[in-house]
C-alpha positions in Angstrom: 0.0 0.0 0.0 2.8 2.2 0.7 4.7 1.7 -3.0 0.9 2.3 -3.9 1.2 5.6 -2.4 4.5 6.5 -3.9 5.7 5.7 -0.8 9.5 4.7 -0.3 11.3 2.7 3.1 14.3 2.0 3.7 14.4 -2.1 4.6 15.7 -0.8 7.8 12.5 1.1 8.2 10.3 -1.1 6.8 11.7 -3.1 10.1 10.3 -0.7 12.1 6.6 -0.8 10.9 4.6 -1.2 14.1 1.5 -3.0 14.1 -1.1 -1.4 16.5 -3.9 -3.9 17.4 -4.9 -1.9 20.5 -4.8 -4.8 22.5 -8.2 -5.9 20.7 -7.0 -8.9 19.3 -9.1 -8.0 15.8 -6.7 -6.2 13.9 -8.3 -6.6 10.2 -11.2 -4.8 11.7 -9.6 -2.1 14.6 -6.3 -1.6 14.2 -3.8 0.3 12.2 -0.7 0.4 10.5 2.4 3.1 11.4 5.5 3.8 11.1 7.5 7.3 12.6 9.4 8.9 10.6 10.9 11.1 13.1 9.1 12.4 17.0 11.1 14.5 19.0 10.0 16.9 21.8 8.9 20.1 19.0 7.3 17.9 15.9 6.4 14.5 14.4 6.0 12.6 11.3 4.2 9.2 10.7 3.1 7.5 8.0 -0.5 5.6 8.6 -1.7 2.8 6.5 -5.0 1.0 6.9 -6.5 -1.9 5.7 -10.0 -2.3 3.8 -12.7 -0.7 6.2 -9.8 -0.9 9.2 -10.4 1.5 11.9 -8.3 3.1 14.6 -10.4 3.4 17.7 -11.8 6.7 19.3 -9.3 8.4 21.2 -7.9 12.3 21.8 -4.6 13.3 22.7 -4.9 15.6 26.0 -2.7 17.9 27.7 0.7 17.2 28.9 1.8 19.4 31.4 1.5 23.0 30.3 1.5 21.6 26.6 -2.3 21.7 25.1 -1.7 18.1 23.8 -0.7 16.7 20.4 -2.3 18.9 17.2 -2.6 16.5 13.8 -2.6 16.9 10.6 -4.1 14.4 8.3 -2.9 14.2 4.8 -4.8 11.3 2.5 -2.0 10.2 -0.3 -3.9 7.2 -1.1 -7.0 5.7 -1.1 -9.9 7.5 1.3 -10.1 7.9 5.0 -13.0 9.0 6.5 -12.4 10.9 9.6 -15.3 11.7 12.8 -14.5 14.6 15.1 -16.4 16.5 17.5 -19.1 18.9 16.2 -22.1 18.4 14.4 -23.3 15.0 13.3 -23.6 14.3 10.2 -26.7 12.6 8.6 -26.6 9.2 7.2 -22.9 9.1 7.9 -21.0 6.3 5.1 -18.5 4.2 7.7 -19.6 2.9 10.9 -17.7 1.5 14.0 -17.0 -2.1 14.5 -20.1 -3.9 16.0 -18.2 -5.3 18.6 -16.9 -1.4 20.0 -19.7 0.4 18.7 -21.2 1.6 21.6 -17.1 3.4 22.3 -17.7 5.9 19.6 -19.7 9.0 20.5 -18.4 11.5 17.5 -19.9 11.8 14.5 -19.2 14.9 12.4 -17.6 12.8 9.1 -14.9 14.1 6.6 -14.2 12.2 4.1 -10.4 12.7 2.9 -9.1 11.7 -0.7 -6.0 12.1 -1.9 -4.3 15.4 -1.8 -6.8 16.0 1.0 -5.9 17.1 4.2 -7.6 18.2 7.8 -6.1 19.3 11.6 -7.3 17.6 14.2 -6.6 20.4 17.2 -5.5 19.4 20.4 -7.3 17.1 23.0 -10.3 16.1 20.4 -12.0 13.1 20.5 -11.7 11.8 17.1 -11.7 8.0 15.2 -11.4 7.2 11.4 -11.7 4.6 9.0 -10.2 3.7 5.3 -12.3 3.2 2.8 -13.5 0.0 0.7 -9.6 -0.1 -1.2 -7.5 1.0 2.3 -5.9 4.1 2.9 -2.3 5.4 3.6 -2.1 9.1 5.5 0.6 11.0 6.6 0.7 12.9 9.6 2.2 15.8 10.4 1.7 16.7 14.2 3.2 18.3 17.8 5.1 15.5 19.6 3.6 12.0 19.8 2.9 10.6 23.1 1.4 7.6 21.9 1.2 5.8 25.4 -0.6 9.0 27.2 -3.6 9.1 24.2 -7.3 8.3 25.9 -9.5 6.3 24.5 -13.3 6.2 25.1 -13.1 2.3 24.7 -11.2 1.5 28.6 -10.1 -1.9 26.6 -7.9 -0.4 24.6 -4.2 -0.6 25.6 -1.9 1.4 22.9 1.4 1.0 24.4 1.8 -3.1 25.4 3.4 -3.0 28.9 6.6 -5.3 28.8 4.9 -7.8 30.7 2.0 -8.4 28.1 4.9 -8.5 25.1 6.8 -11.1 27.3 3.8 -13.1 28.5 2.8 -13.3 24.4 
């Protein structure tokens, strides 16, 4: 999907891919794809790919200190992404959450991002988003990444394994 996108990694960083099941166990349907680029205490860069109608799970990232939280931007290269943030709902929206987390995702307002398309996410906003029916690969551009401090509305999800669940795996 990457090479789809125009997309070029190293094989060293095509090592680093991390695969993000959120602890769910049901990665085809909740899940996602990453790999970082660069994060460092003033910016980040990640490259996000996602399966046929995979979605990453409702989450914001809130304040750190006297930081505001992590600020996003969503770039589509390839494919579609439809993306749910606070604010008004929208009617008849196309993608919906997984059946089995459904009742996990409260926002509703849908953009729907091809490529060349972009939207910012600001800080400490509950947001969730989906690819579309061929996948989708977006790069983000954002304010440091503290992955393991995001909240999720769903209290199953764990985004950061703790070293005992990767050594008891």
């Amino acid at each position: 999907m990457l090479v789809r996108a125009g997309i070029t990694l190293t094989d060293a960083e095509r090592a680093r891919i991390e695969i993000a099941d959120f602890g769910l166990g049901r990665l085809e349907s909740e899940g996602l794809q990453l790999f970082t680029y660069v994060n460092t205490d003033r910016y980040c860069a990640k490259e996000l790919v996602l399966f046929p109608g995979q979605t990453c799970p409702e989450h914001r990232h809130p304040p750190v200190g006297s930081e505001a939280g992590k600020m996003e931007t969503f770039r589509c290269r390839w494919g579609t992404v439809r993306l749910y943030v606070e604010g008004p709902a929208t009617h008849a929206p196309v993608a919906h959450p997984p059946a089995e987390s459904a009742r996990y995702y409260t926002v509703s307002r849908e953009l729907v991002l091809g490529p060349g398309e972009q939207f910012t996410i600001p800080p400490d906003t509950l947001h969730w988003f989906q690819a579309g029916a061929e996948g989708a690969v977006v790069s983000e551009f954002s304010s440091t990444s503290r992955d393991e401090l995001d909240v999720f509305t769903d209290p199953r999800v764990v985004r950061v394994p703790r070293e005992s669940d990767v050594e008891s795996s």
